[in-house]
MDAnalysis code that builds the backbone (N, CA, C; Angstrom):
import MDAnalysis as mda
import numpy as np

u = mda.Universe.empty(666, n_residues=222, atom_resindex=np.repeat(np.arange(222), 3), trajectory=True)
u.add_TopologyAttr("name", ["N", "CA", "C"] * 222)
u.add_TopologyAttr("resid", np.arange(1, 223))
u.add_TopologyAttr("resname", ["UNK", "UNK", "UNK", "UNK", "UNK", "UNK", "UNK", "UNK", "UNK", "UNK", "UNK", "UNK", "UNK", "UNK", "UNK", "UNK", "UNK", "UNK", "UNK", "UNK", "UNK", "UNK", "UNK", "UNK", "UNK", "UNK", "UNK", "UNK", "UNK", "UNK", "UNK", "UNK", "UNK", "UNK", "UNK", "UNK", "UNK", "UNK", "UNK", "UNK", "UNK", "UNK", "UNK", "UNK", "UNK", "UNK", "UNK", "UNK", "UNK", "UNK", "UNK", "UNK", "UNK", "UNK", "UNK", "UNK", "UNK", "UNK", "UNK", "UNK", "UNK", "UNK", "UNK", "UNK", "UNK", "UNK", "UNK", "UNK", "UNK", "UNK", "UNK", "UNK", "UNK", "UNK", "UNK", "UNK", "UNK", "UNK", "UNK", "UNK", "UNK", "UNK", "UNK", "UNK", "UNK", "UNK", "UNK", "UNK", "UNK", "UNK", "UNK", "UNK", "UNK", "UNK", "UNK", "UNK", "UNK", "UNK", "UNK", "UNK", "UNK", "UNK", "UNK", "UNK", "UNK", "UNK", "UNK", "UNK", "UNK", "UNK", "UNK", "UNK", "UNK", "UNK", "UNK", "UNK", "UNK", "UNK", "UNK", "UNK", "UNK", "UNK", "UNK", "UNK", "UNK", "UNK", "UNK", "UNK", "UNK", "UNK", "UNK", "UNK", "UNK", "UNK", "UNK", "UNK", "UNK", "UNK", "UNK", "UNK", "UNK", "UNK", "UNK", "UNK", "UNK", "UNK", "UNK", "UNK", "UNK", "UNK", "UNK", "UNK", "UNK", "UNK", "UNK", "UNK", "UNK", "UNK", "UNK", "UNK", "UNK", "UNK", "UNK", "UNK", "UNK", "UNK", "UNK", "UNK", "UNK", "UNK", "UNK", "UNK", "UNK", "UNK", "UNK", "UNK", "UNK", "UNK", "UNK", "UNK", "UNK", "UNK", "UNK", "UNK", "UNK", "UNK", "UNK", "UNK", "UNK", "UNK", "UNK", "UNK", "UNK", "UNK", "UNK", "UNK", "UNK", "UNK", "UNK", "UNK", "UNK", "UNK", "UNK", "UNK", "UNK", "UNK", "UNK", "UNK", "UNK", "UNK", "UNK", "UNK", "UNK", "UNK", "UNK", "UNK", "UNK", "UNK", "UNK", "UNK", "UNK", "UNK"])
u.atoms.positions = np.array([
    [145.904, 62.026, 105.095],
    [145.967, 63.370, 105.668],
    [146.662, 64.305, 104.695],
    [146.218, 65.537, 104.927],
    [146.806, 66.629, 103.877],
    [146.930, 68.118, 104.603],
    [148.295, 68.031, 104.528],
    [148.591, 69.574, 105.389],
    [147.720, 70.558, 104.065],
    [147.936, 70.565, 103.112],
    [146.967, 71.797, 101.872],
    [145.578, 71.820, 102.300],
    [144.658, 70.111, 102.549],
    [143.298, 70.646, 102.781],
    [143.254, 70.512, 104.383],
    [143.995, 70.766, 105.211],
    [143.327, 71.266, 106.242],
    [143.863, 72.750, 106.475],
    [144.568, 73.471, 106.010],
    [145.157, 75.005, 105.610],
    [143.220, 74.990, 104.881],
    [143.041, 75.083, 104.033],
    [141.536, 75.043, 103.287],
    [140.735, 75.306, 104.201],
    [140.391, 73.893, 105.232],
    [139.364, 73.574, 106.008],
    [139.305, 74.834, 107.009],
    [140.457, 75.368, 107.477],
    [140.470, 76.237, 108.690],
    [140.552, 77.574, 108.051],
    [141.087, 77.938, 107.013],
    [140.659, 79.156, 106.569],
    [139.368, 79.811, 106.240],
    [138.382, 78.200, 105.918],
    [137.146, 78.286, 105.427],
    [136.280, 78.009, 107.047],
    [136.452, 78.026, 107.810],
    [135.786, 78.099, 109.190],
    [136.332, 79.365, 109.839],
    [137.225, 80.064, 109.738],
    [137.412, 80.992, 109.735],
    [137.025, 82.460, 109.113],
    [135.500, 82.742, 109.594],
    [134.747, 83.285, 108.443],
    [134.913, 83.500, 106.990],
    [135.177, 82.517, 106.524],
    [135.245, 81.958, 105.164],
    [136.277, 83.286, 104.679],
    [137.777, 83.212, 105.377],
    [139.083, 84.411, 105.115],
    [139.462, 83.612, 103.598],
    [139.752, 84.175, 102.963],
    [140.139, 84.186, 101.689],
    [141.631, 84.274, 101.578],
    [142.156, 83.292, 100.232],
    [143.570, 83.127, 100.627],
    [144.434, 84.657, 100.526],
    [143.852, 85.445, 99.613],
    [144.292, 86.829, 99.690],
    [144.494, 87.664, 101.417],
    [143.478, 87.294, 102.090],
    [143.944, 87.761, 103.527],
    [144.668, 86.749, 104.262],
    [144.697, 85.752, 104.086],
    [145.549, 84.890, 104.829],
    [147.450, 84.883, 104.727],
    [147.147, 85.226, 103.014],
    [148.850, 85.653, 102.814],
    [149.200, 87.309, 103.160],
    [148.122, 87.832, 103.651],
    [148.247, 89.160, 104.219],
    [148.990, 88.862, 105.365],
    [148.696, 88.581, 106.116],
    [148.530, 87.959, 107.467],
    [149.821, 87.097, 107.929],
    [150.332, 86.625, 106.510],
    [151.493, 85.896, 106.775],
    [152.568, 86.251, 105.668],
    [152.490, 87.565, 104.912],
    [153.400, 88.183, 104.699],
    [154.207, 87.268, 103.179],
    [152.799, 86.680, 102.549],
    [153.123, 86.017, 101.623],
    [152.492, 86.299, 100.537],
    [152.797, 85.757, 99.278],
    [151.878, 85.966, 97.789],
    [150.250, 85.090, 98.379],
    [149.661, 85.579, 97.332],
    [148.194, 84.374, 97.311],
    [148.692, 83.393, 96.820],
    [149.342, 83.039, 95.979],
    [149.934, 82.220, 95.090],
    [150.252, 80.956, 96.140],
    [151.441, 81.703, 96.694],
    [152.114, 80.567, 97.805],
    [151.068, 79.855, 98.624],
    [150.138, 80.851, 99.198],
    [148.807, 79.743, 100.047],
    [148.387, 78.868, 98.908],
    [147.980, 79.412, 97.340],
    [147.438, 78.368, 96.868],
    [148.413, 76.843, 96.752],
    [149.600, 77.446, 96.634],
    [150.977, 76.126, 96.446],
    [150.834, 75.335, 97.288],
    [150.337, 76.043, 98.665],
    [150.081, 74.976, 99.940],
    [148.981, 74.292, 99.867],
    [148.070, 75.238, 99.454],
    [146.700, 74.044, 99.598],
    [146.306, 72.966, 98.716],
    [147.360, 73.477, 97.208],
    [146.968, 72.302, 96.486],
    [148.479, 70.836, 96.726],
    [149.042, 70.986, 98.271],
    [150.398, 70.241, 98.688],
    [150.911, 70.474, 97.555],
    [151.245, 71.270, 96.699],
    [152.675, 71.713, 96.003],
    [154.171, 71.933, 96.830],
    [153.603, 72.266, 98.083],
    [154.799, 73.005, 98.469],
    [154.061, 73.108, 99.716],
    [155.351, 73.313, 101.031],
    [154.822, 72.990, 102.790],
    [155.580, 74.479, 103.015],
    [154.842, 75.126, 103.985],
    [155.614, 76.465, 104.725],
    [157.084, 76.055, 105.353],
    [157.719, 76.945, 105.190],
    [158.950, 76.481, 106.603],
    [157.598, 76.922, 107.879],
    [158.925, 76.329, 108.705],
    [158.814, 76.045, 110.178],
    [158.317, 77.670, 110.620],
    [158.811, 78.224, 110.520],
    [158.294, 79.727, 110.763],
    [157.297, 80.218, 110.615],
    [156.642, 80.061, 109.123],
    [155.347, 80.307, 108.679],
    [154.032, 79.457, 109.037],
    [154.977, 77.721, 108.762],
    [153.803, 76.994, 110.095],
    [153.057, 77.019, 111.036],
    [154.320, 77.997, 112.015],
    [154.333, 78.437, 113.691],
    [153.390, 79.519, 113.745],
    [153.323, 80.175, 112.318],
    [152.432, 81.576, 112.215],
    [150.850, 81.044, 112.310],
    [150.748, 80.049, 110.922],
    [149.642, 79.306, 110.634],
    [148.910, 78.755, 112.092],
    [149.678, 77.823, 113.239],
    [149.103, 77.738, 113.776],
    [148.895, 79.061, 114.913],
    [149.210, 80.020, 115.447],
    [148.808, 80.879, 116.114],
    [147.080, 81.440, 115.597],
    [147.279, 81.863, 114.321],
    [146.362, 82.362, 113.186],
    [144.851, 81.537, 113.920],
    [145.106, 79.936, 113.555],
    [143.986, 79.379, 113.739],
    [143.623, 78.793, 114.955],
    [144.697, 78.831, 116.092],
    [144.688, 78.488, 117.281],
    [144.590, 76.346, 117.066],
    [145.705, 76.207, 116.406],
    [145.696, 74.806, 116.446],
    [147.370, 74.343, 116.478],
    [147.647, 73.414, 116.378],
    [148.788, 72.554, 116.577],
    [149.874, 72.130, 115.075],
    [150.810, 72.073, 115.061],
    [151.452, 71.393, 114.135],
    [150.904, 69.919, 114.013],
    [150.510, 69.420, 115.014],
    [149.999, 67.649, 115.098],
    [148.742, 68.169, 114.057],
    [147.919, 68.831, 114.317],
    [146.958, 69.249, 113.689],
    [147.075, 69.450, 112.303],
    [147.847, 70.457, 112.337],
    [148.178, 70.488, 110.494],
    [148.315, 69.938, 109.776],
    [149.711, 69.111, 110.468],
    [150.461, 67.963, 109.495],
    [149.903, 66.456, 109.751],
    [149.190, 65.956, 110.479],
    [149.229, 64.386, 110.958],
    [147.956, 64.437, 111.323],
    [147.142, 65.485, 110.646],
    [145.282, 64.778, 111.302],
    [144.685, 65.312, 109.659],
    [143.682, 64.176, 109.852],
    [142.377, 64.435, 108.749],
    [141.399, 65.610, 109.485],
    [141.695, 66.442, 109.177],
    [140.963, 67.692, 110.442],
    [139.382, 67.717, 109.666],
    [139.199, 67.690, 108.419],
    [137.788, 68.347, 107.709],
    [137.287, 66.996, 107.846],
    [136.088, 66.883, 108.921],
    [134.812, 65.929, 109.079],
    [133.808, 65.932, 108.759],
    [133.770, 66.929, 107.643],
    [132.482, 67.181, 107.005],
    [131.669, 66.764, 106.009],
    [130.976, 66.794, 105.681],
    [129.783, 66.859, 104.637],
    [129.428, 66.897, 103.590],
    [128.588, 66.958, 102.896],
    [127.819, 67.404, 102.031],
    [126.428, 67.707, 102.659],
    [126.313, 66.767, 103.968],
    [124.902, 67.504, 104.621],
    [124.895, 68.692, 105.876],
    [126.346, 69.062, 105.943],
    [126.454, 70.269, 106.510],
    [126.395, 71.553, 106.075],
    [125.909, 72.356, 107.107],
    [125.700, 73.593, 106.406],
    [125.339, 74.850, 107.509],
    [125.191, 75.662, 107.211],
    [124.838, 77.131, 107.810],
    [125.523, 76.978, 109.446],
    [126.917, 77.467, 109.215],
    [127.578, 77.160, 110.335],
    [127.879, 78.379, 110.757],
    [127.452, 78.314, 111.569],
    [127.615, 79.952, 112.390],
    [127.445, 80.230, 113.894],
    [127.185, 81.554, 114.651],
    [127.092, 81.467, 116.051],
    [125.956, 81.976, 116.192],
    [125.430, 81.569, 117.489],
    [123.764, 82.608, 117.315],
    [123.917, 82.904, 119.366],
    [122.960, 83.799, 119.107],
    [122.718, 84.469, 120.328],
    [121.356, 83.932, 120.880],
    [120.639, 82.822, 121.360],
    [119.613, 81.967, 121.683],
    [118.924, 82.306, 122.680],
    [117.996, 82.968, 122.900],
    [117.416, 83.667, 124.080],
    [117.094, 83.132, 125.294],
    [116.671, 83.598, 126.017],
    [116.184, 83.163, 127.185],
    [114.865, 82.003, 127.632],
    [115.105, 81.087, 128.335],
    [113.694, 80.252, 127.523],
    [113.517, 79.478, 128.718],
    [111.989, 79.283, 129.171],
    [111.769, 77.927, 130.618],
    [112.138, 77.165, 129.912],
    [111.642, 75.791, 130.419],
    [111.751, 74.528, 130.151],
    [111.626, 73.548, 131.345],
    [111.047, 72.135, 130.555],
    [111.067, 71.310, 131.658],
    [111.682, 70.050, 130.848],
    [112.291, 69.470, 131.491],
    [112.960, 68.082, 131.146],
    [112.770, 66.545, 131.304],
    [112.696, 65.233, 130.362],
    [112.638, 64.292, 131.001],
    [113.605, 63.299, 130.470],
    [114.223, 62.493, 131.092],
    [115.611, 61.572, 131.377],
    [114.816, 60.564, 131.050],
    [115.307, 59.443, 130.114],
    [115.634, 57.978, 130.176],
    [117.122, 57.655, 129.952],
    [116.881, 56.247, 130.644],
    [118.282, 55.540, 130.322],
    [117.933, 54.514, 129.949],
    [118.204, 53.742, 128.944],
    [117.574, 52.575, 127.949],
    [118.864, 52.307, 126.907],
    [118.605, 51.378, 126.153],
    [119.641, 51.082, 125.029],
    [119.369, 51.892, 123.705],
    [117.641, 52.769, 124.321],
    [117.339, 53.181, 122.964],
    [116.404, 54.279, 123.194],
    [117.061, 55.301, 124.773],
    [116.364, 56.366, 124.947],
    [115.906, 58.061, 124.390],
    [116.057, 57.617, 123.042],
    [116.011, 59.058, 122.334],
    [114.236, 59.400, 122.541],
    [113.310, 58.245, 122.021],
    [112.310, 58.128, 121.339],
    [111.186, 58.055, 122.292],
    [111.992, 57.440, 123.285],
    [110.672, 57.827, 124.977],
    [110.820, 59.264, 125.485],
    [112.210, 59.483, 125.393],
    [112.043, 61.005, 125.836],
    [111.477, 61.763, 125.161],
    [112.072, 62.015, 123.998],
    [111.365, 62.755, 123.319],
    [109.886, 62.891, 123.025],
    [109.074, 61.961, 123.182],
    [107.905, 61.238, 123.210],
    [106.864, 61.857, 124.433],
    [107.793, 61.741, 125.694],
    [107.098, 61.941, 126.901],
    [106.784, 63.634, 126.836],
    [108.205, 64.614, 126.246],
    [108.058, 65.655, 126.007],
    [106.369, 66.225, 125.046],
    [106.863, 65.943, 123.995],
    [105.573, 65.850, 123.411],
    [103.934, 65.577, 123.708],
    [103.744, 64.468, 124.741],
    [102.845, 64.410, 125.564],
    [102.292, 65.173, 126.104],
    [103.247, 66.033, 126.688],
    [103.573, 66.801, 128.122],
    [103.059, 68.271, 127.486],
    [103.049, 68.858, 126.216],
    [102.669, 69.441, 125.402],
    [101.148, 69.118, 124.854],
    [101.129, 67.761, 124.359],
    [99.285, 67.938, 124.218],
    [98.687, 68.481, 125.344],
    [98.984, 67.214, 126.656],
    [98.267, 67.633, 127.744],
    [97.857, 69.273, 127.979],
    [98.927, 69.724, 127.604],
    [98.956, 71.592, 128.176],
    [98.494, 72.634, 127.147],
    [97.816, 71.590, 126.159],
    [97.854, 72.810, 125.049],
    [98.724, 73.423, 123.942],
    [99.830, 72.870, 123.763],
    [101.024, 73.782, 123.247],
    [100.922, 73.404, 122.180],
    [100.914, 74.309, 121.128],
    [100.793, 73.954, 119.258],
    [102.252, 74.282, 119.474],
    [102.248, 73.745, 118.205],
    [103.718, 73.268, 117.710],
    [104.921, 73.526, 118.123],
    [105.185, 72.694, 119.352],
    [105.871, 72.424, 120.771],
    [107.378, 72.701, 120.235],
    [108.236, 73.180, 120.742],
    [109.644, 73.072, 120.470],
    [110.053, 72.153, 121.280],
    [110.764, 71.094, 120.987],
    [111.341, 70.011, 121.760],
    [112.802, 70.131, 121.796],
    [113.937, 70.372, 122.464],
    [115.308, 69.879, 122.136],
    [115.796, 68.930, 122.860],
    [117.088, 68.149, 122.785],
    [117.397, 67.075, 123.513],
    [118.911, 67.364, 123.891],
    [119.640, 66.068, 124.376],
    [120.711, 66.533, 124.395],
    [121.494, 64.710, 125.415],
    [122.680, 64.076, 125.264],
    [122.967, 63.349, 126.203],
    [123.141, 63.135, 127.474],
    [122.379, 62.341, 127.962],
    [122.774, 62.376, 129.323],
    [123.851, 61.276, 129.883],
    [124.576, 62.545, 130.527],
    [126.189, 61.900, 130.612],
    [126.297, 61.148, 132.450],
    [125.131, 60.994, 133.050],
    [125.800, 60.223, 134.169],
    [125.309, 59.116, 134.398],
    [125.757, 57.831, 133.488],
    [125.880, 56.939, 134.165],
    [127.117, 56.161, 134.367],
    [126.439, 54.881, 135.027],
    [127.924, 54.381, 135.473],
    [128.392, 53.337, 134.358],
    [130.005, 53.219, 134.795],
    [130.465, 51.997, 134.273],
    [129.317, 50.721, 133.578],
    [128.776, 49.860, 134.793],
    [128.276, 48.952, 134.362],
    [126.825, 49.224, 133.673],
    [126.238, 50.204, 133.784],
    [125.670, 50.811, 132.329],
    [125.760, 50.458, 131.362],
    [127.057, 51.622, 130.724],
    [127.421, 51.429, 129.871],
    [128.239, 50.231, 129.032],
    [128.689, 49.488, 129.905],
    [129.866, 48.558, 128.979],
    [128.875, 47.161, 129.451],
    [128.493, 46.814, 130.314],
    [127.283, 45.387, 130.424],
    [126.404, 45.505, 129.926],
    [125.662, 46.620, 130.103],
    [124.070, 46.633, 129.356],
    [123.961, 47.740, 128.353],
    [124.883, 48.287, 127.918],
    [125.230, 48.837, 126.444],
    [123.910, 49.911, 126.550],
    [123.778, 50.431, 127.640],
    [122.802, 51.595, 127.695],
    [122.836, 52.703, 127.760],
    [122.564, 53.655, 127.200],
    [123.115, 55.554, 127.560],
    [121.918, 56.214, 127.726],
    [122.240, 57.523, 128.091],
    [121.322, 58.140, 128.665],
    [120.597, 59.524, 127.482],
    [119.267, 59.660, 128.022],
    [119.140, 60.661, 126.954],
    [118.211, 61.778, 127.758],
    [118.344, 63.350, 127.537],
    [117.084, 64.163, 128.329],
    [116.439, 64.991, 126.763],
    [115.366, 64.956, 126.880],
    [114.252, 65.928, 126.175],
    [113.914, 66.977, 126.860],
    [114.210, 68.089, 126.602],
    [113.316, 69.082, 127.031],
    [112.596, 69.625, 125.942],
    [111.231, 70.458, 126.891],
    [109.875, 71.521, 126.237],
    [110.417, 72.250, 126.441],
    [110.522, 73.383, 125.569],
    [110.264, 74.983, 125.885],
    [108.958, 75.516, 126.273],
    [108.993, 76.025, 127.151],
    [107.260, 76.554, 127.790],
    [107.155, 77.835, 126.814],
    [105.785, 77.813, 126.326],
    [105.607, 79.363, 126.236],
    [105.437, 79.818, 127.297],
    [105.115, 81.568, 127.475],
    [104.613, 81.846, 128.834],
    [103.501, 81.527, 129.142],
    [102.888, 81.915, 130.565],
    [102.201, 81.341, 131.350],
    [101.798, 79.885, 131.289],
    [102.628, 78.824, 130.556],
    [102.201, 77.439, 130.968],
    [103.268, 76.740, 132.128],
    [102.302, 76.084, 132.757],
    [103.185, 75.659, 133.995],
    [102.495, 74.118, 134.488],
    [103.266, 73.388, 133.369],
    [102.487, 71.192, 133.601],
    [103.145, 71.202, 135.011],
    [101.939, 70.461, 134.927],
    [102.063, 69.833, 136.781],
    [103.188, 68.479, 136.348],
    [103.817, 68.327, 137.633],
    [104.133, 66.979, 137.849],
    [105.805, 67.335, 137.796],
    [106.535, 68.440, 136.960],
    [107.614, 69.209, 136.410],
    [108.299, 70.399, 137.178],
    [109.441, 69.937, 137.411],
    [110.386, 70.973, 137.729],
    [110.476, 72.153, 136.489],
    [110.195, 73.234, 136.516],
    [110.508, 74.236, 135.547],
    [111.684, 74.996, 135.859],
    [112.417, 75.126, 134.825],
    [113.613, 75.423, 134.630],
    [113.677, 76.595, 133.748],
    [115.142, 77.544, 134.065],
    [114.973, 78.544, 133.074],
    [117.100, 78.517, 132.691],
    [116.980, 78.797, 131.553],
    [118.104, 79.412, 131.435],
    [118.405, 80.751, 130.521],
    [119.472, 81.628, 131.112],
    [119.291, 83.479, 130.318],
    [119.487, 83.011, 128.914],
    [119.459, 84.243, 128.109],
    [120.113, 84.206, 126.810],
    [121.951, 83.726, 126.866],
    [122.469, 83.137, 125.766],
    [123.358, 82.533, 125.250],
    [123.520, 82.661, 124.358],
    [124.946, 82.728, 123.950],
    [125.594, 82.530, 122.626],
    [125.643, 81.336, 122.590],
    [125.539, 80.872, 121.454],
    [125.791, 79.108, 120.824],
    [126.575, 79.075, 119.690],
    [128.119, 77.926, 119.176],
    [128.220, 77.913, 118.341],
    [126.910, 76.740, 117.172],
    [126.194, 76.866, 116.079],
    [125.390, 76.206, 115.451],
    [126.150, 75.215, 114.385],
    [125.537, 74.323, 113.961],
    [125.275, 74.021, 112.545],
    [124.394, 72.615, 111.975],
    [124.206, 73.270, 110.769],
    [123.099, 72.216, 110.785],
    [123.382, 70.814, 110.044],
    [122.662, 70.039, 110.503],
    [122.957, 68.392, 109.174],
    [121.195, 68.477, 108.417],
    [121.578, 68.090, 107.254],
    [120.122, 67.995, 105.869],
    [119.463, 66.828, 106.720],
    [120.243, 65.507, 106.644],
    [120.062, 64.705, 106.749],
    [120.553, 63.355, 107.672],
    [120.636, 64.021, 108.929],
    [121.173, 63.423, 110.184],
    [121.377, 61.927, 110.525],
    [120.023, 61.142, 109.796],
    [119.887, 59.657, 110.196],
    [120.535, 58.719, 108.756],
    [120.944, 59.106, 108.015],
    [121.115, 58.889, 107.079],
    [122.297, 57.701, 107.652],
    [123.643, 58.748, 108.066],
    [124.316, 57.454, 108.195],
    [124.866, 58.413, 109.918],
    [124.074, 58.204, 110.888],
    [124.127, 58.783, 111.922],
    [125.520, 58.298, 112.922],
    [125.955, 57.315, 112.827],
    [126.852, 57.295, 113.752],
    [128.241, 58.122, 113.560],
    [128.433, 58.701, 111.952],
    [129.479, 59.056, 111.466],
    [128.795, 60.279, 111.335],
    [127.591, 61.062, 110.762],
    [127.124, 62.326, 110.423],
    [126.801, 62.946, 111.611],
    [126.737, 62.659, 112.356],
    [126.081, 63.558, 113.816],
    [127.833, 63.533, 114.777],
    [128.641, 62.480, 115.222],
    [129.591, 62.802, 115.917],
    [130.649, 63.955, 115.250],
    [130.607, 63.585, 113.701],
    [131.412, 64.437, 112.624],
    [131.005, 65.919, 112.323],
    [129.954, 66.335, 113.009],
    [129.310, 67.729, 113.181],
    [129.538, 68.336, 114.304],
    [129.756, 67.598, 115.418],
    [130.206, 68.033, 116.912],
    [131.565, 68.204, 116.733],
    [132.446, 67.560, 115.927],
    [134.102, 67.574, 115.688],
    [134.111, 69.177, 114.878],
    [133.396, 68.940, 113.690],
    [133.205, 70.343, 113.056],
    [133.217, 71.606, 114.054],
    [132.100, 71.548, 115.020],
    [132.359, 72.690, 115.917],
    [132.656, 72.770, 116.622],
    [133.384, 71.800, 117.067],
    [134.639, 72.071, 118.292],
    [136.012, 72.989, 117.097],
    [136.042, 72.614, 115.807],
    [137.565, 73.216, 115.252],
    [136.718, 74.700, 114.810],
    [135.348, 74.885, 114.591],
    [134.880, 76.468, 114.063],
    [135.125, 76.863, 115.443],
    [134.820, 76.489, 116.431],
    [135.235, 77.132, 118.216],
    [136.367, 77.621, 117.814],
    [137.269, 76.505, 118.298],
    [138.693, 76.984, 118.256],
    [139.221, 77.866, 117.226],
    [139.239, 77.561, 115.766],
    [139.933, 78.347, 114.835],
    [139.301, 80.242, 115.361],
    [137.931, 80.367, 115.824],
    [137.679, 81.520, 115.938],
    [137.514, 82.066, 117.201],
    [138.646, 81.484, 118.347],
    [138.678, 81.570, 119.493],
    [137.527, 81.447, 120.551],
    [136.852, 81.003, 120.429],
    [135.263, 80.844, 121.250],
    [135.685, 79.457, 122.260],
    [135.660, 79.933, 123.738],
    [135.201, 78.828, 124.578],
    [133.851, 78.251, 125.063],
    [134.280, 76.904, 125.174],
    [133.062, 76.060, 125.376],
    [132.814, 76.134, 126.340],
    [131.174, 76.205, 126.744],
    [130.685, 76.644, 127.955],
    [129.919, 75.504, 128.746],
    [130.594, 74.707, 129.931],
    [129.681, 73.613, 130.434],
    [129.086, 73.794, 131.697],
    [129.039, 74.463, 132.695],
    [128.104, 75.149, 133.777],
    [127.005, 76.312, 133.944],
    [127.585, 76.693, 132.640],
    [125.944, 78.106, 133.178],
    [124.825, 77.943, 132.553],
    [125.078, 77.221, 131.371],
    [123.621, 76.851, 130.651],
    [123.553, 75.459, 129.971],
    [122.847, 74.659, 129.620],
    [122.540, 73.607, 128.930],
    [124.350, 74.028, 127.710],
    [124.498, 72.875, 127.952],
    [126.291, 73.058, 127.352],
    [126.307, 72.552, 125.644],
    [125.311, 71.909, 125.612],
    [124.937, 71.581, 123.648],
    [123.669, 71.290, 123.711],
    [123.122, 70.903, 122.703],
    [121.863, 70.884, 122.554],
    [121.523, 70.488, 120.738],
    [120.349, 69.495, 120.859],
    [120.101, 69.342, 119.382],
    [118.383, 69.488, 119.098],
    [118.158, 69.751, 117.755],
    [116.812, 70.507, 117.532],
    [116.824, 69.241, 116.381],
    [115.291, 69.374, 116.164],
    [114.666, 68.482, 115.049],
    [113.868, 69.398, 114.457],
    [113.178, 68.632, 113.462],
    [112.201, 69.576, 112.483],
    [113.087, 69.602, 111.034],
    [113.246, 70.337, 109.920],
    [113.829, 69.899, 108.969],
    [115.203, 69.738, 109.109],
    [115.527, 68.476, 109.188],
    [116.968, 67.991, 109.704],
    [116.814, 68.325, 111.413],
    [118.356, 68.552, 111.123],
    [119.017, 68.969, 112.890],
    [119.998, 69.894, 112.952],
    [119.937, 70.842, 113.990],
    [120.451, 71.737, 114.351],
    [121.359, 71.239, 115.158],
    [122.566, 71.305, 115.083],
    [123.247, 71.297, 116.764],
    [123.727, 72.338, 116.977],
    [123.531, 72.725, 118.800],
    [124.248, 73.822, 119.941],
    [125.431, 73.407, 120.601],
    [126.294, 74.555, 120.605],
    [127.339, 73.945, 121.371],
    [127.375, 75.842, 122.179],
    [127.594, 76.088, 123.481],
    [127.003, 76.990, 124.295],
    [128.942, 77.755, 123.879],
    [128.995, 78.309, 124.070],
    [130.310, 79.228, 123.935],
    [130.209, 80.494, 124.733],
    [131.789, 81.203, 124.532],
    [132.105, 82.375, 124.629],
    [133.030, 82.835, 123.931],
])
């Protein structure tokens, strides 16, 4: 762990503030931020206390966590405003339900006509105990985006308004997925926080992931 690169990490998720405004801000040389970030030298307690207000994080945070989970296949991290959109959804629970859902979605799209279908997905979080820890199974939902006027039989259609989302994307998601995809959701939970944005889990689909070159992930905010 390194109190210098996570001062770095959060200044640089912090619309990429530059150490010149950051020692604005805290009433210091540029110099001194650079002393910190390259661990030359630690703030007093005072300037710490500043640091974390600044980024909305913790002394545990600063000093005692590996905070930067990132990449080389991350990128274009930002917030977007995601419009308004139907949709219909379909659930498996399997040891290996990404690939039926997503699958059935797609279907569900020939059947109706739809050129080049937008699919997103996302976890599905209710099952139980013996699910998960006996039969090592989780849950997964696919949804279609409808264009207008299509309406597949057999489907609950669903709508949700426009949304803000925090984004970002991975190059190369499957590569080494159990560490590149959870380590992108960590990423934007700290771009949330450092830039005050709450996470939004009742009014609309609460994250969300896209395919097509790489992957996009949503995380719904305010």
């Amino acid at each position: 762990m390194s109190f210098g690169k996570n001062l770095q990490y959060l200044r640089q998720l912090s619309a990429n503030m530059t150490q010149e405004m950051l020692a604005e801000k805290l009433n210091v040389s540029r110099q001194t931020i650079s002393k910190w970030e390259m661990d030359a030298a630690n703030p007093e307690m005072e300037k710490a206390l500043e640091i974390c207000k600044i980024f909305n994080c913790s002394l545990d945070n600063l000093f005692r966590e590996e905070m930067d989970k990132r990449s080389e296949a991350y990128s274009d991290l930002r917030t977007e405003e995601v419009e308004g959109f139907r949709y219909v959804e379909y659930t498996v629970i399997s040891r290996e339900p990404e690939t039926d859902a997503i699958g059935r979605m797609y279907k569900c799209a020939e059947e109706n006509g739809i050129a080049n279908p937008k699919v997103i997905g996302w976890d599905f979080p209710r099952l139980s105990q013996e699910q998960v820890n006996v039969f090592s199974m989780h849950g997964y939902t696919a949804a279609l985006i409808l264009p207008k006027n299509v309406i597949p039989e057999g489907y609950e259609i669903k709508e949700q308004s426009a949304h803000q989302y925090a984004v970002i994307h991975i190059a190369r998601p499957f590569d080494n997925p159990f560490s590149t995809i959870p380590g992108a959701y960590h990423t934007l939970g700290d771009y949330m926080r450092t830039n005050g944005l709450v996470y939004v889990e009742n009014e609309v689909i609460p994250c969300f992931e896209t395919g097509g070159e790489g992957m996009d992930i949503y995380m719904a905010c305010r």
